[in-house]
C-alpha positions as CSV (number, residue, x, y, z in Angstrom):
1,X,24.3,25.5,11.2
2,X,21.4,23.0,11.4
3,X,18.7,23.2,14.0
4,X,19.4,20.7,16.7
5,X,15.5,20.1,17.2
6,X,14.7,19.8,13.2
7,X,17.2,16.8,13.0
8,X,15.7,15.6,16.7
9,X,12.5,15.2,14.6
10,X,14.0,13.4,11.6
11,X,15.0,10.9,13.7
12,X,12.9,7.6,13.1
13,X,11.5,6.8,16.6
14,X,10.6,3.1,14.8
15,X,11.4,1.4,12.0
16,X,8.8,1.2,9.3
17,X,8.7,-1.8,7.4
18,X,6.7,-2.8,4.9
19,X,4.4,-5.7,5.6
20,X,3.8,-9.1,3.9
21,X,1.5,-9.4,1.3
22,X,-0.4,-12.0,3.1
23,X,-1.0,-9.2,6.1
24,X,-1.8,-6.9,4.0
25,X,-4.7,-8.8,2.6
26,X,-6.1,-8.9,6.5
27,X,-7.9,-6.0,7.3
28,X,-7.5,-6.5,10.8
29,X,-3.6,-6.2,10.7
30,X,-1.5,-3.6,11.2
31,X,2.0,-3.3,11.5
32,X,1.6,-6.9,14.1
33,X,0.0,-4.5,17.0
34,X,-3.0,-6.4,17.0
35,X,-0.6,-9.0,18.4
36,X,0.3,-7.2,21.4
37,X,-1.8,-8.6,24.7
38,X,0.3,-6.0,27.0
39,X,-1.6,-2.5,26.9
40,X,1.7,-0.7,27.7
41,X,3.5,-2.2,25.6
42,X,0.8,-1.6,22.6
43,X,0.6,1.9,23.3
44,X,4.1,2.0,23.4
45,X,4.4,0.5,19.9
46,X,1.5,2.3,18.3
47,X,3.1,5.7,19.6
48,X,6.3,5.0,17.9
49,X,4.3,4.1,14.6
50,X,2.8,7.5,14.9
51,X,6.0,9.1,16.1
52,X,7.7,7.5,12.6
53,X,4.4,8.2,10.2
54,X,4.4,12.0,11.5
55,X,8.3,11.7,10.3
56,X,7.5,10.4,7.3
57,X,4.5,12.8,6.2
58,X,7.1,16.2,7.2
59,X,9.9,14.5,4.8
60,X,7.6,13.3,2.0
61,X,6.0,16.6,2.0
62,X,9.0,18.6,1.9
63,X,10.3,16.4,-0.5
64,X,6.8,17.2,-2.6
65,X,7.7,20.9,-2.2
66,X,11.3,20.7,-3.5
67,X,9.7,18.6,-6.7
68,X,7.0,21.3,-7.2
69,X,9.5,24.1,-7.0
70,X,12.0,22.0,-9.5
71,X,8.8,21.7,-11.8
72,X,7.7,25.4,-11.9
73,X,11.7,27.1,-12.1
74,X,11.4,29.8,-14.7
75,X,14.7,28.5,-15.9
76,X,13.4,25.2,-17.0
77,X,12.3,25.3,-20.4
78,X,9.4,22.3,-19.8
79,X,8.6,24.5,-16.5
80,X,5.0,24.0,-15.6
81,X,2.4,26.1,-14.1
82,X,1.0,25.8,-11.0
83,X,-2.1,25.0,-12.6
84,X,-0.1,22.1,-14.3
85,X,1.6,21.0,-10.8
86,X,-1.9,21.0,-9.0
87,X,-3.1,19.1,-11.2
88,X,-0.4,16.5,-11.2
89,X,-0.5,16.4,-7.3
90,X,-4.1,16.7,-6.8
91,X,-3.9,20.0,-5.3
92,X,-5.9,23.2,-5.6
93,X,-4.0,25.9,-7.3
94,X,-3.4,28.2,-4.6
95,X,-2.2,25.3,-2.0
96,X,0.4,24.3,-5.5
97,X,1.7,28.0,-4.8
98,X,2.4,27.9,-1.4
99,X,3.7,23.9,-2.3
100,X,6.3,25.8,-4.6
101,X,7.2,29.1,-2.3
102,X,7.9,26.6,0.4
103,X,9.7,24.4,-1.7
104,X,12.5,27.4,-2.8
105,X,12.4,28.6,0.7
106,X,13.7,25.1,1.1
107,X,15.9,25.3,-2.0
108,X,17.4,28.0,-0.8
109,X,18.3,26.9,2.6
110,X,16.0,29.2,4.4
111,X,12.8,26.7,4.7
112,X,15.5,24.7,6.8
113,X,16.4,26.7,9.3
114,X,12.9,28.0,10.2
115,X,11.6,24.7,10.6
């Protein structure tokens, strides 16, 4: 059964998109909020960003857990070490193991319903 307040926090609170080139290339801009004039209304916005990049980091990093715990299955003939995975991720070796026990936790179904 999922977990009513895991998929609360999957929701995207605002849409990330990405930004033109040409505002990339100003280092003063970001995501149009130093537009905003209104203070409510800019911490508003800037809450949602962080509300979405929060989001974002949990998927991606369960997403980096499932990969590392793909990579290192004893079942795979090119498997790969942890050593090798750390590597690849820039990780230390012991943060690649707990990458890969969370990552089968999540495989499994049980990573899901703890979250």
């Amino acid at each position: 059964m999922p977990d009513p307040e895991r998929s609360e926090r999957r929701l995207r609170p605002a849409p990330l998109l990405f930004e033109p080139s040409e505002a990339v290339a100003d280092p003063e801009h970001f995501f149009d909020l130093e537009s905003i004039d209104d203070p409510a209304h800019l911490l508003v916005r800037a809450t949602e960003l962080t509300l979405a990049f929060r989001a974002a980091t949990d998927r991606a990093v369960e997403f980096q857990a499932i990969a590392a715990a793909q990579l290192a299955d004893p079942r795979r003939f090119d498997r790969l070490t942890t050593a090798d995975i750390a590597l690849r991720a820039q990780w230390t070796e012991d943060y690649a193991k707990k990458m890969v026990e969370f990552g089968r936790d999540l495989l499994s179904g049980e990573g899901m319903a703890s979250q």
